[in-house]
gemmi code that builds the backbone of each chain (N, CA, C; Angstrom):
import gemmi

chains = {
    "A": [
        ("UNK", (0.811, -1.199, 0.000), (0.000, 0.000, 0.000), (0.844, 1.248, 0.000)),
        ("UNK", (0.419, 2.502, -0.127), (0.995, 3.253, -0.397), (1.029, 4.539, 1.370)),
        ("UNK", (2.446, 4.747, 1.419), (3.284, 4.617, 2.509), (3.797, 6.022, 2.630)),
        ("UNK", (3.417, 6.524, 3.580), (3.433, 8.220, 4.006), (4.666, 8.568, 5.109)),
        ("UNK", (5.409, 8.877, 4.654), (6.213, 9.008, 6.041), (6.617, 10.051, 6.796)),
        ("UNK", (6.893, 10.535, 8.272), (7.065, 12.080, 8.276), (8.081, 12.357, 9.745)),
        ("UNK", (9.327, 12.983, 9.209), (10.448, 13.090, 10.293), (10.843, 14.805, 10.451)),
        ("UNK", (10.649, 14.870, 12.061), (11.080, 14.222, 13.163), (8.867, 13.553, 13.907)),
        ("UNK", (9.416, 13.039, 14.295), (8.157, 12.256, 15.006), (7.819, 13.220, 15.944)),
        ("UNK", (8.474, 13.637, 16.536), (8.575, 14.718, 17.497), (9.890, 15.577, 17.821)),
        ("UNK", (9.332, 17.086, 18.249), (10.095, 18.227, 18.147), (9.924, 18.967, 19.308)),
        ("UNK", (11.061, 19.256, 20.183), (10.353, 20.310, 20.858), (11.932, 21.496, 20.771)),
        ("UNK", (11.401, 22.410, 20.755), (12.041, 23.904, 20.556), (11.506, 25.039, 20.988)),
        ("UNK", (12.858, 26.083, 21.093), (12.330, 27.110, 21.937), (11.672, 28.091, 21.137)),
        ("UNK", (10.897, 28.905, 22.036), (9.966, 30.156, 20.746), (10.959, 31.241, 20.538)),
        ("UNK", (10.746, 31.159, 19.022), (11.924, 32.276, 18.060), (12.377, 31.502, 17.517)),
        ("UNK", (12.444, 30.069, 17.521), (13.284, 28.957, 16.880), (12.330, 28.661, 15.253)),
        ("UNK", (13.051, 27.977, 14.323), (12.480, 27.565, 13.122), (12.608, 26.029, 12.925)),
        ("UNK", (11.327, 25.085, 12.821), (11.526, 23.817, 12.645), (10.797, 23.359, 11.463)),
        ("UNK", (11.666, 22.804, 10.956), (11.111, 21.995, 9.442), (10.525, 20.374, 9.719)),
        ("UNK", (9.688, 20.291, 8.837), (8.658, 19.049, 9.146), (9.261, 18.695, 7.371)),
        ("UNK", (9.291, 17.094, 7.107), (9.262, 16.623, 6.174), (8.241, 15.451, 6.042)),
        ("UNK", (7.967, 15.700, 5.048), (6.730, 14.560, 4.486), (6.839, 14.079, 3.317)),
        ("UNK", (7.153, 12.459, 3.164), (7.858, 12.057, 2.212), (6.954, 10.819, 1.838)),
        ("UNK", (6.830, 10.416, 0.255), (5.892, 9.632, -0.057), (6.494, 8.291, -0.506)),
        ("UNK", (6.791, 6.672, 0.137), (7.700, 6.455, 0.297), (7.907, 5.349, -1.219)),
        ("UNK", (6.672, 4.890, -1.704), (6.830, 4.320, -2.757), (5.855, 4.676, -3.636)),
        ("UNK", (5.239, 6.142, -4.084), (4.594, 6.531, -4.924), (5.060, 8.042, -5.086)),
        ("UNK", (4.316, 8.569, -6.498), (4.278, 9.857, -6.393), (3.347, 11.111, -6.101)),
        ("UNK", (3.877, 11.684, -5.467), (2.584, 11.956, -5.102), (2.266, 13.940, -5.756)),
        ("UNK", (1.442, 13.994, -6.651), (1.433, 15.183, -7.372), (0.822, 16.334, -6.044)),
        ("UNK", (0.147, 15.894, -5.195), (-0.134, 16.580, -4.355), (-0.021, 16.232, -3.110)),
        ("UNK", (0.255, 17.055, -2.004), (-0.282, 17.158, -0.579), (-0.472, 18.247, 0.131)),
        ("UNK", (-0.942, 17.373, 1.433), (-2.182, 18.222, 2.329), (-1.226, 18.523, 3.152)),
        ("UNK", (-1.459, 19.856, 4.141), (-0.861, 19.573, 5.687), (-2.082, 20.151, 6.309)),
        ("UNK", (-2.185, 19.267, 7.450), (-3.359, 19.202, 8.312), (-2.559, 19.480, 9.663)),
        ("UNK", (-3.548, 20.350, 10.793), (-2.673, 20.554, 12.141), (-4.210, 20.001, 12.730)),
        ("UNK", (-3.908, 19.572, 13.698), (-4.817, 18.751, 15.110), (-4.147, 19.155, 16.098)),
        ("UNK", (-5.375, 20.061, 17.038), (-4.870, 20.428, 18.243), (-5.859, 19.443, 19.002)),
        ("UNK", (-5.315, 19.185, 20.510), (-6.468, 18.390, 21.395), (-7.778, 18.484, 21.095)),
        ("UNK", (-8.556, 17.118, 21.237), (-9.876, 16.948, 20.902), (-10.885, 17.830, 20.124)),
        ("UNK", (-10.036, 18.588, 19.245), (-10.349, 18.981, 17.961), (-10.133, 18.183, 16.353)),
        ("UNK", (-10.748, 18.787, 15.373), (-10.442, 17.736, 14.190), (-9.345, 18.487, 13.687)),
        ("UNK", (-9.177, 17.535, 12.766), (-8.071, 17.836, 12.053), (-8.496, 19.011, 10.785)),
        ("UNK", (-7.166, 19.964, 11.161), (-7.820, 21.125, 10.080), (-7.174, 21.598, 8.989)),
        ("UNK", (-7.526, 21.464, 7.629), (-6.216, 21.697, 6.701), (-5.521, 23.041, 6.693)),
        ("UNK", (-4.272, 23.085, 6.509), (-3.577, 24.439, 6.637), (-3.357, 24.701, 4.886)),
        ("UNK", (-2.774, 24.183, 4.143), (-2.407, 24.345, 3.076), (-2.472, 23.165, 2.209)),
        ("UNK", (-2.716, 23.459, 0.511), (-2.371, 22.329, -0.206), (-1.187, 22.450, -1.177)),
        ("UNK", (-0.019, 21.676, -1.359), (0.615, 21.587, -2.176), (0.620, 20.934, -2.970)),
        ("UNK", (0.930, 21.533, -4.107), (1.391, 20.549, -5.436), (2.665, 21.109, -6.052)),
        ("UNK", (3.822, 19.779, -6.620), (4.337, 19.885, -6.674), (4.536, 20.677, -8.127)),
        ("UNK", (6.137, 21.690, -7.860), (6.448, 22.448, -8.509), (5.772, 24.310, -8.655)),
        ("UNK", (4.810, 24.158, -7.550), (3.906, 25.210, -7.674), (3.636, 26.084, -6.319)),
        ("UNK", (3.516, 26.731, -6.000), (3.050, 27.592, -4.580), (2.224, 26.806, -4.288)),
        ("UNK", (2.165, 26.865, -2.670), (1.309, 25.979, -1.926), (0.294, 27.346, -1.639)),
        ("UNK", (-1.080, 26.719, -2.042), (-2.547, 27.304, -1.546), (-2.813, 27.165, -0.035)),
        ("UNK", (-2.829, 28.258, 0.731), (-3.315, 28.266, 2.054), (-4.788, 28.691, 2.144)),
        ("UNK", (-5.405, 27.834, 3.672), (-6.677, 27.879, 3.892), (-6.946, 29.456, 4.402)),
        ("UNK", (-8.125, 29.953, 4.561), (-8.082, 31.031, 5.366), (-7.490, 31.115, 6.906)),
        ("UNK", (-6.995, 32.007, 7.291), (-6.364, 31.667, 8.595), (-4.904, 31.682, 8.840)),
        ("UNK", (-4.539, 30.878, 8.002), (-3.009, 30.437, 7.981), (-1.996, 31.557, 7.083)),
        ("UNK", (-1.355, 31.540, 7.978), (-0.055, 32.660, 7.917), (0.856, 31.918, 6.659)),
        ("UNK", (0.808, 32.364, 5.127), (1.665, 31.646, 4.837), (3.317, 32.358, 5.086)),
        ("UNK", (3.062, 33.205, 5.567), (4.675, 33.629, 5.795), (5.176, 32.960, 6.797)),
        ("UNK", (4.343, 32.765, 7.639), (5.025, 31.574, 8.784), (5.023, 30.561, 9.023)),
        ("UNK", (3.981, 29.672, 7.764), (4.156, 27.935, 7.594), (5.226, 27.891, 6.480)),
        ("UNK", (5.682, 28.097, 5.938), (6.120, 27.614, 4.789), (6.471, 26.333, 4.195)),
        ("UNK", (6.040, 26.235, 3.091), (5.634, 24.929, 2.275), (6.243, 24.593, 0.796)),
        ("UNK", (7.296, 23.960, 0.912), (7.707, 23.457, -0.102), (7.588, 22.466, -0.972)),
        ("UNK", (7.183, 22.126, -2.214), (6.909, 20.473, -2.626), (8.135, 20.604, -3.916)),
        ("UNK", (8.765, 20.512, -3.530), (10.504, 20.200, -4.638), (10.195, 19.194, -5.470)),
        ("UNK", (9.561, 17.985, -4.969), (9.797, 17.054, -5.991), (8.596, 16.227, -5.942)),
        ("UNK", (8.307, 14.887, -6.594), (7.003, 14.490, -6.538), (7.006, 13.391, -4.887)),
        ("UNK", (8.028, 13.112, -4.339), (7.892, 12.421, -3.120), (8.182, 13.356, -1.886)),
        ("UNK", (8.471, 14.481, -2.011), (8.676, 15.570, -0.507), (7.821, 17.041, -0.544)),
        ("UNK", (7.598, 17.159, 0.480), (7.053, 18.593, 0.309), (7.144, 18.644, 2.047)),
        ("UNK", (7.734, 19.764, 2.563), (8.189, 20.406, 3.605), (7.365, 21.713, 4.287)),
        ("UNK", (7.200, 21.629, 5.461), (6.381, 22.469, 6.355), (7.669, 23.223, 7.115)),
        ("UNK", (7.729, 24.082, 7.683), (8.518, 24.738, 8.398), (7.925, 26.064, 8.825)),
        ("UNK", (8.200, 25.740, 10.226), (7.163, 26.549, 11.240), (8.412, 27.839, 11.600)),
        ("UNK", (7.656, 29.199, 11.221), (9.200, 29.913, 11.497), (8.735, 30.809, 12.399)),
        ("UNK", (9.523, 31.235, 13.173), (9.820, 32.200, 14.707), (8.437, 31.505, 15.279)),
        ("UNK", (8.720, 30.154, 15.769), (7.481, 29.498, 16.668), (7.468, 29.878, 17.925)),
        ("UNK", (6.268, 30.092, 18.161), (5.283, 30.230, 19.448), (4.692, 29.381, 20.209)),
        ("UNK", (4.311, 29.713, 21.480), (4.095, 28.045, 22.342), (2.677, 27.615, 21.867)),
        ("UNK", (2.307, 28.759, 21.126), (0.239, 28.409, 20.350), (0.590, 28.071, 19.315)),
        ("UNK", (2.312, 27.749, 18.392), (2.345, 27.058, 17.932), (2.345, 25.617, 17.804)),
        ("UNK", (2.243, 24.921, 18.850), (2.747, 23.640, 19.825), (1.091, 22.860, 19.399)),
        ("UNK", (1.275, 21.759, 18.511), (0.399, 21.179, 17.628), (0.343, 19.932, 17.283)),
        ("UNK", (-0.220, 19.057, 16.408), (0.464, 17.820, 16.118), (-0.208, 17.918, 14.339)),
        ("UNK", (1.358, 18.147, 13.844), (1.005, 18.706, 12.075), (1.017, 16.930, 11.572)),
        ("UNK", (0.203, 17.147, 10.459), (0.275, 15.785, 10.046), (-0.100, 16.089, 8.327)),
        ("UNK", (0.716, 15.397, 7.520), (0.173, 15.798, 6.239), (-0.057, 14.330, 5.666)),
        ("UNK", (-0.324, 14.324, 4.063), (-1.147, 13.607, 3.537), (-0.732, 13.288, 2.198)),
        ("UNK", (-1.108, 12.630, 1.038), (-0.384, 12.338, -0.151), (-1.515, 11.583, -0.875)),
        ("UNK", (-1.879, 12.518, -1.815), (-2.809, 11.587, -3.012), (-2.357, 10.785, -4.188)),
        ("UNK", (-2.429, 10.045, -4.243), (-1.701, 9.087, -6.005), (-2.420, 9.888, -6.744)),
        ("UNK", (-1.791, 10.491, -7.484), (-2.714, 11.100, -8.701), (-4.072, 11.898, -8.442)),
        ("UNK", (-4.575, 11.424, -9.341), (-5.658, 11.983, -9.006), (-7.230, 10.846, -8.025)),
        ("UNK", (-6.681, 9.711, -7.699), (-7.204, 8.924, -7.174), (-8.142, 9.595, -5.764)),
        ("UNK", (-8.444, 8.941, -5.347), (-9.659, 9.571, -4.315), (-9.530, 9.646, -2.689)),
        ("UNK", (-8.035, 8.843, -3.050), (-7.936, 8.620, -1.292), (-6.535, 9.327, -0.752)),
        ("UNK", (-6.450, 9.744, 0.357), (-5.163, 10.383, 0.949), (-4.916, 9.573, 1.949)),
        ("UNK", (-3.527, 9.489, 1.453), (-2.715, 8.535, 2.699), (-2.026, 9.532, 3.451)),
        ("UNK", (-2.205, 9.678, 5.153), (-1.963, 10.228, 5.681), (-0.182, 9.705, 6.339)),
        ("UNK", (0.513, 10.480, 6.889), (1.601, 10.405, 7.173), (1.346, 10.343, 8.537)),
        ("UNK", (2.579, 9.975, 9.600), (2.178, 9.299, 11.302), (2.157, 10.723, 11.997)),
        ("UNK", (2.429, 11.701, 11.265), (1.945, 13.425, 12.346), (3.650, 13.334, 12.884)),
        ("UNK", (3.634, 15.065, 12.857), (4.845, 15.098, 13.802), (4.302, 16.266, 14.948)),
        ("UNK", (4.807, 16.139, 16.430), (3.972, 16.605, 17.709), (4.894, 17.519, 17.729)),
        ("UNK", (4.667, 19.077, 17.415), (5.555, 19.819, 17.962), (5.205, 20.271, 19.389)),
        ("UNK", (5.830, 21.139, 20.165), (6.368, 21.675, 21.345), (6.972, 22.815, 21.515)),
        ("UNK", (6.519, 23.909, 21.356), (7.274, 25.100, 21.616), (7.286, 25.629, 22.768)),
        ("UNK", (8.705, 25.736, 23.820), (8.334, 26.118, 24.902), (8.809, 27.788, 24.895)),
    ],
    "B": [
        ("UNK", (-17.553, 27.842, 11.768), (-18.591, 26.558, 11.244), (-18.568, 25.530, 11.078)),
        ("UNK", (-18.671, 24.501, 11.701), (-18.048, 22.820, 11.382), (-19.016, 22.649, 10.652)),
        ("UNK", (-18.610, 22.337, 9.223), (-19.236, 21.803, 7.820), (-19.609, 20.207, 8.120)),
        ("UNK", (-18.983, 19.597, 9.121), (-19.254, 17.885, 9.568), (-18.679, 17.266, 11.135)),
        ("UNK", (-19.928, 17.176, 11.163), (-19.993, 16.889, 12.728), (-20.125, 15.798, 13.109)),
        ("UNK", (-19.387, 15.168, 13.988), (-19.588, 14.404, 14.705), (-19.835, 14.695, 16.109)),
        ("UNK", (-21.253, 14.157, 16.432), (-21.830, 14.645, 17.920), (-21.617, 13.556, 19.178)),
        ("UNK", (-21.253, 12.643, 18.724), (-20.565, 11.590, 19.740), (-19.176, 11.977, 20.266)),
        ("UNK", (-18.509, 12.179, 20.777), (-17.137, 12.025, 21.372), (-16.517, 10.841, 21.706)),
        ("UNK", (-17.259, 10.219, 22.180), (-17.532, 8.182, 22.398), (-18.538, 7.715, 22.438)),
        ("UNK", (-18.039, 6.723, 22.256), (-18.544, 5.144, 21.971), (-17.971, 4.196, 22.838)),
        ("UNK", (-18.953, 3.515, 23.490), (-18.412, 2.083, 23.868), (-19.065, 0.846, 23.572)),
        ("UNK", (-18.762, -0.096, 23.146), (-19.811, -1.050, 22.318), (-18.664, -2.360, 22.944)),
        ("UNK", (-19.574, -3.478, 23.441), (-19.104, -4.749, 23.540), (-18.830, -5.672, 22.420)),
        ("UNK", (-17.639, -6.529, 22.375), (-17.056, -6.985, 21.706), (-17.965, -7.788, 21.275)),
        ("UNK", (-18.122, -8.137, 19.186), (-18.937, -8.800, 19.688), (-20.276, -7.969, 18.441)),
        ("UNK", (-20.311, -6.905, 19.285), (-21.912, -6.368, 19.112), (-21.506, -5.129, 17.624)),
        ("UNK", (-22.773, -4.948, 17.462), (-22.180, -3.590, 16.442), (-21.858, -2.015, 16.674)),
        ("UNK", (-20.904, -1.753, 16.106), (-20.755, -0.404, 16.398), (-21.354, 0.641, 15.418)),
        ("UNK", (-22.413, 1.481, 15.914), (-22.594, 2.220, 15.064), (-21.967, 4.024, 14.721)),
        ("UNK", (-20.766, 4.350, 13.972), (-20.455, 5.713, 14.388), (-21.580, 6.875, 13.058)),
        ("UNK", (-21.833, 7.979, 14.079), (-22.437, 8.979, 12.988), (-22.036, 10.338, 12.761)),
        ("UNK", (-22.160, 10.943, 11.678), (-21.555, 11.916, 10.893), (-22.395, 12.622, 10.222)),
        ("UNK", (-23.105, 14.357, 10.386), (-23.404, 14.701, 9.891), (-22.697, 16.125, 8.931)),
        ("UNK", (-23.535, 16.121, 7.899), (-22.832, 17.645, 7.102), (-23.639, 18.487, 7.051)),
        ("UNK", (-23.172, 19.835, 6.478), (-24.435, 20.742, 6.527), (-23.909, 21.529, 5.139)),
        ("UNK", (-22.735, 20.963, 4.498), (-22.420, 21.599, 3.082), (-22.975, 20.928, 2.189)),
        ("UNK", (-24.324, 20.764, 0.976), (-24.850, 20.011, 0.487), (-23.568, 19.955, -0.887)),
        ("UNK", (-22.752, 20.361, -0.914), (-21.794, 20.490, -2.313), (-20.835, 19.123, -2.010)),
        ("UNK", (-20.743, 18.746, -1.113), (-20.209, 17.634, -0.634), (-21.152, 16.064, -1.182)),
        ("UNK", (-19.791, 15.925, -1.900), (-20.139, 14.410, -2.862), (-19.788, 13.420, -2.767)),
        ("UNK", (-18.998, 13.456, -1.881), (-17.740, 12.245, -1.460), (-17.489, 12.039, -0.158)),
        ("UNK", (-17.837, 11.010, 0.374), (-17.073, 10.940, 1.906), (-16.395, 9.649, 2.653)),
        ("UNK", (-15.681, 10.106, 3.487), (-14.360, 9.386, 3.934), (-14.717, 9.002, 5.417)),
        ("UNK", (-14.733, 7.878, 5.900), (-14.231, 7.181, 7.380), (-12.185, 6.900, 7.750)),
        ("UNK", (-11.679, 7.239, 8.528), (-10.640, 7.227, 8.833), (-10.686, 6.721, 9.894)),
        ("UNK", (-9.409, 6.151, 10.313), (-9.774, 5.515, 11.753), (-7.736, 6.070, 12.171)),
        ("UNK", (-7.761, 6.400, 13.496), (-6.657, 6.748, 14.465), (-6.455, 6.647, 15.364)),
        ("UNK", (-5.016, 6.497, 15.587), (-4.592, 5.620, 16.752), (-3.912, 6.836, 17.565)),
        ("UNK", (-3.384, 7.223, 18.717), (-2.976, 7.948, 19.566), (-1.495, 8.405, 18.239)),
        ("UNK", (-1.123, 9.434, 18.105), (0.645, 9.614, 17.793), (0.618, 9.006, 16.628)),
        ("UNK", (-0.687, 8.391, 15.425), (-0.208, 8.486, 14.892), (-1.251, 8.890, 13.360)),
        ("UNK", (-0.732, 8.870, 12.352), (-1.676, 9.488, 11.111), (-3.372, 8.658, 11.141)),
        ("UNK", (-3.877, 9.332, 10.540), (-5.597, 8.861, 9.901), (-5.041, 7.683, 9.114)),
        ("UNK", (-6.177, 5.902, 9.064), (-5.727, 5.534, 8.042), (-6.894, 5.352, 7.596)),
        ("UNK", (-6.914, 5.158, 5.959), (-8.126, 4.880, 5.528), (-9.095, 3.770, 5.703)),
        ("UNK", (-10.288, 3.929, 5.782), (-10.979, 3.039, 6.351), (-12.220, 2.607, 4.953)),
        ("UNK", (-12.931, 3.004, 4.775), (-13.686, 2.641, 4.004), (-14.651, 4.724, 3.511)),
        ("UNK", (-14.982, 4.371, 1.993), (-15.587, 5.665, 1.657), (-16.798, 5.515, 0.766)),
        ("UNK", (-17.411, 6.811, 0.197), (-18.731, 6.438, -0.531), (-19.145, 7.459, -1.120)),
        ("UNK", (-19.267, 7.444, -2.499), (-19.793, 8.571, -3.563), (-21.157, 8.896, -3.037)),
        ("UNK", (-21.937, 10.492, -3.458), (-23.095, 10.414, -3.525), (-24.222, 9.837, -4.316)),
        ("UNK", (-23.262, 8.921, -5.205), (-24.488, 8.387, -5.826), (-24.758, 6.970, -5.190)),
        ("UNK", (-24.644, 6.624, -4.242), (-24.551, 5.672, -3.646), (-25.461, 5.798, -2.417)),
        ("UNK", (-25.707, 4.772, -1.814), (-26.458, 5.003, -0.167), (-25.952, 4.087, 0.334)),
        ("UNK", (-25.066, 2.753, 0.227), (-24.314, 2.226, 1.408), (-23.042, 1.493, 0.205)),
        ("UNK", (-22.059, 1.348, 0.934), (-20.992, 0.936, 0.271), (-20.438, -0.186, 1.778)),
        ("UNK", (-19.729, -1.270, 1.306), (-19.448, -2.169, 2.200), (-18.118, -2.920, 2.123)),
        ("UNK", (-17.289, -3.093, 2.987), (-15.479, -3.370, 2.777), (-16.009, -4.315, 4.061)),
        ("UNK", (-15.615, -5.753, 3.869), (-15.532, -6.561, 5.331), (-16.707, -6.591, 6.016)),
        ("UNK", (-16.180, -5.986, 7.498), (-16.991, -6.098, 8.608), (-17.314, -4.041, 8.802)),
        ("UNK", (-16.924, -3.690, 7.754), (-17.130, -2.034, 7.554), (-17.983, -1.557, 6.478)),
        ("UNK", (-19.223, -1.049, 6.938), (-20.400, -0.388, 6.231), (-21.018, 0.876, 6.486)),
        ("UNK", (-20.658, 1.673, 5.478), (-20.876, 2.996, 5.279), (-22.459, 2.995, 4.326)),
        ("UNK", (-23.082, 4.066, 5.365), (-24.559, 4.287, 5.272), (-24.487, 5.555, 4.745)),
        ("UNK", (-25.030, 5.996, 3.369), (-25.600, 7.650, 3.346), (-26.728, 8.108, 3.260)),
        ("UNK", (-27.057, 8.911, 3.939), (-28.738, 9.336, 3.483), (-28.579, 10.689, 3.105)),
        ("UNK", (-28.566, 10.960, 2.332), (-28.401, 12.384, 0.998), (-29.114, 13.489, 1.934)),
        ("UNK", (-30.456, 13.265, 1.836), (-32.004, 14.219, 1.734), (-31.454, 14.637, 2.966)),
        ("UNK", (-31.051, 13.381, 4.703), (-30.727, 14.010, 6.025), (-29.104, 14.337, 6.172)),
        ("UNK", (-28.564, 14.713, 4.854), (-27.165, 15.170, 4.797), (-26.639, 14.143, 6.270)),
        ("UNK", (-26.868, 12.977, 6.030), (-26.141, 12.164, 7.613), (-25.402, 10.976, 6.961)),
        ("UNK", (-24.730, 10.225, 7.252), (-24.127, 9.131, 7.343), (-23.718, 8.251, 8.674)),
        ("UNK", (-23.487, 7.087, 8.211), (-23.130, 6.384, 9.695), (-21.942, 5.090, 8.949)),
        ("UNK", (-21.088, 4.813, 10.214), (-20.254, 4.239, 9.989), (-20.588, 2.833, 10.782)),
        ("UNK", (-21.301, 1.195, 10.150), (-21.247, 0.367, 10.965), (-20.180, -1.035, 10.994)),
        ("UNK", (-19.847, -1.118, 12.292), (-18.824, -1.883, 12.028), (-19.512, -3.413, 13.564)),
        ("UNK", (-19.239, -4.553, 12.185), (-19.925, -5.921, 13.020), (-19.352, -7.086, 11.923)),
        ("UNK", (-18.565, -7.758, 13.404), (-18.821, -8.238, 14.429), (-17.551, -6.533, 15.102)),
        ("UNK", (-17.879, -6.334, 16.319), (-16.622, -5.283, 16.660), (-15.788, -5.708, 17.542)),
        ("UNK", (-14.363, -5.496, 17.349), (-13.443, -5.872, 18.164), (-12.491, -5.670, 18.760)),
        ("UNK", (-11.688, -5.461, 19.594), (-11.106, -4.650, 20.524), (-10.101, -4.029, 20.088)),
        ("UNK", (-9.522, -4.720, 18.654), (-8.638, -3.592, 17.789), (-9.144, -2.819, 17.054)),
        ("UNK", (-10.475, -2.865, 17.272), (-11.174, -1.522, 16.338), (-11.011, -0.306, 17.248)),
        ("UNK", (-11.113, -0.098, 18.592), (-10.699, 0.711, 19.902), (-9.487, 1.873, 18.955)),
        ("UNK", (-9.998, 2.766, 18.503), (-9.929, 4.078, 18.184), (-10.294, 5.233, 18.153)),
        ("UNK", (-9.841, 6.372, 17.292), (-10.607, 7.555, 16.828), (-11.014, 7.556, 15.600)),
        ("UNK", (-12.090, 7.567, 15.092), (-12.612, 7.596, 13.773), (-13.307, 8.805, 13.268)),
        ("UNK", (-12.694, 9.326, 12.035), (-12.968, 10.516, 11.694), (-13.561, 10.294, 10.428)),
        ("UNK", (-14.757, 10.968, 10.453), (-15.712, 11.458, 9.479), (-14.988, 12.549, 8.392)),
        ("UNK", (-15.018, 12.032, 7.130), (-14.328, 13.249, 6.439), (-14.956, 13.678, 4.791)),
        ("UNK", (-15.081, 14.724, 4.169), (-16.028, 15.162, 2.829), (-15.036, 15.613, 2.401)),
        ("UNK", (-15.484, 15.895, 1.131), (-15.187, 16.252, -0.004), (-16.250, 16.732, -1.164)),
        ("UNK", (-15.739, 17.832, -1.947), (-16.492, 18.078, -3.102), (-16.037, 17.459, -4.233)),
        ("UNK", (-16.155, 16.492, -4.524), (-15.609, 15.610, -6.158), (-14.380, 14.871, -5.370)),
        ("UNK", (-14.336, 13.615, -6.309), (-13.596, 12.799, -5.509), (-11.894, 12.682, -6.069)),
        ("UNK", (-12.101, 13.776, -6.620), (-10.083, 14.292, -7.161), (-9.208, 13.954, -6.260)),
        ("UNK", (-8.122, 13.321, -6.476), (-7.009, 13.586, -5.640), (-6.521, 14.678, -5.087)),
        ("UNK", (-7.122, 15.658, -5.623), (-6.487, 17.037, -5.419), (-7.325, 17.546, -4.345)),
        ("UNK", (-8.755, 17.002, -4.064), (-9.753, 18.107, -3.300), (-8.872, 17.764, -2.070)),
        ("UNK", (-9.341, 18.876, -1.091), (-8.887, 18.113, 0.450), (-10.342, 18.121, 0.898)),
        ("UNK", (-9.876, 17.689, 2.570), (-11.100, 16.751, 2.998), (-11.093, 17.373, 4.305)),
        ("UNK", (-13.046, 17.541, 4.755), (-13.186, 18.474, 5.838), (-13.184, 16.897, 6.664)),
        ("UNK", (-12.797, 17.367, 8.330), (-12.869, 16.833, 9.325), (-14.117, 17.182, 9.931)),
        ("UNK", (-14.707, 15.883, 10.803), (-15.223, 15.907, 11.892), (-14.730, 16.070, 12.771)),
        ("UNK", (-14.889, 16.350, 14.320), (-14.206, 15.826, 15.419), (-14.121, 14.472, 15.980)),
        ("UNK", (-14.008, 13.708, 15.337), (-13.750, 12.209, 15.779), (-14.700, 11.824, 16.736)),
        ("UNK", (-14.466, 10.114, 16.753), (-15.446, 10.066, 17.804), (-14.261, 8.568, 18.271)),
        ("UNK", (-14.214, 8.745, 19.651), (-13.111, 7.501, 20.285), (-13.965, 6.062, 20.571)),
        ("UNK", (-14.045, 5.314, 19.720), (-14.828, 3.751, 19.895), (-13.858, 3.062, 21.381)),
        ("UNK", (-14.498, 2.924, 21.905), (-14.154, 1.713, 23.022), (-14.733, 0.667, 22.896)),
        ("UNK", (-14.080, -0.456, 22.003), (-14.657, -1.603, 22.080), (-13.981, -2.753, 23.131)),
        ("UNK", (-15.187, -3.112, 24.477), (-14.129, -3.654, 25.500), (-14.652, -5.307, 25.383)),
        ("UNK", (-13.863, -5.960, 25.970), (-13.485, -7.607, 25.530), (-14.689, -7.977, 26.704)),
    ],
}
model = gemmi.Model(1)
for chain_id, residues in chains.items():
    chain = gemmi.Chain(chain_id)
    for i, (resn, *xyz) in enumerate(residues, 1):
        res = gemmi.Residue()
        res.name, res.seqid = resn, gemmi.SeqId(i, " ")
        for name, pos in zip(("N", "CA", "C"), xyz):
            atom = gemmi.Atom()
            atom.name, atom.element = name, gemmi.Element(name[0])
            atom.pos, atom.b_iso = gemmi.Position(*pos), 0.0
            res.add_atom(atom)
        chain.add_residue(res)
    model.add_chain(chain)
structure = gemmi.Structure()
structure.add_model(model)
structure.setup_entities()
């Protein structure tokens, strides 16, 4: 099946610090992905969509000057949380569609921590 | 505005018996929808899904119910069993592209106990 992967698993850093999230698609390509943030017993809420080679589309809300979102190639596309805050402190998790197929394989979330 | 709700938070259902989870929407542009199921720490995995032209679609011991007209769905799962003991998230879509993304419910945590 098709295999989402996403490092560091967990992060914790101080606020003013910049941490990059990678999300890597491990045996497909993936023309697009999601990044989704889940805070406690809330749902999961999309922040941005990328596709690769192109600016990532942000939802309303989201700062794209301070997520930033890269999709370089058809298996990575990168989150990086810059001058983080402790209301940045989340559990980001993104996602990867085959094509244009119907289903998103989600990646295992990475738990940040900003103290 | 939560576009899809889930009004349960839990569930506890004996092993065994059926579980029924439910999911409503209130965006009628929504054509497509998704069951996910999650474990503590780690991603949504896919569980079973269902076009609107459809009213139940069925994978296993996993059956997805839609009723269009009461914008509701339900997720039933039988016989249920103690590795089903998750979070299961209700999720839409407008067209079933790879590209759309997909609204969340707030999950609902199944306790299925032995």
């Amino acid at each position: 099946g098709a295999v989402v992967s996403q490092h560091p698993s967990r992060v914790i850093c101080k606020s003013g610090t910049s941490v990059k999230i990678e999300c890597r698609s491990l045996d497909f390509q993936a023309t697009t992905m999601f990044w989704y943030r889940q805070f406690p017993k809330q749902s999961l809420m999309l922040m941005a969509t990328s596709n690769e080679g192109s600016k990532a589309t942000y939802e309303q809300g989201v700062e794209k000057d301070k997520f930033l979102i890269n999709h370089a190639s058809l298996t990575l596309s990168t989150l990086t949380v810059t001058s983080a805050h402790p209301e940045d402190s989340s559990f980001y998790i993104c996602s990867a569609t085959l094509g244009t197929t119907d289903t998103q394989y989600f990646g295992p979330g990475t738990r940040l921590t900003v103290l | 505005d939560q576009q899809v709700k889930q009004n349960s938070p839990s569930l506890s259902v004996q092993e065994g018996r059926i579980s029924i989870l439910n999911c409503d929407y209130t965006n009628s542009m929504f054509d497509y929808f998704l069951w996910y199921k999650k474990y503590p720490a780690e991603g949504p995995t896919f569980l079973i899904s269902i076009s609107s032209i459809k009213d139940k679609n069925e994978d296993g011991r996993f059956t997805v119910f839609l009723n269009k007209s009461a914008k509701h769905l339900s997720l039933h799962i039988v016989p249920s069993q103690p590795g089903d003991s998750a979070v299961y998230f209700c999720a839409a879509s407008q067209g079933t592209s790879g590209n759309t993304p997909l609204v969340f419910g707030k999950g609902t945590r199944l306790s299925v106990i032995a």
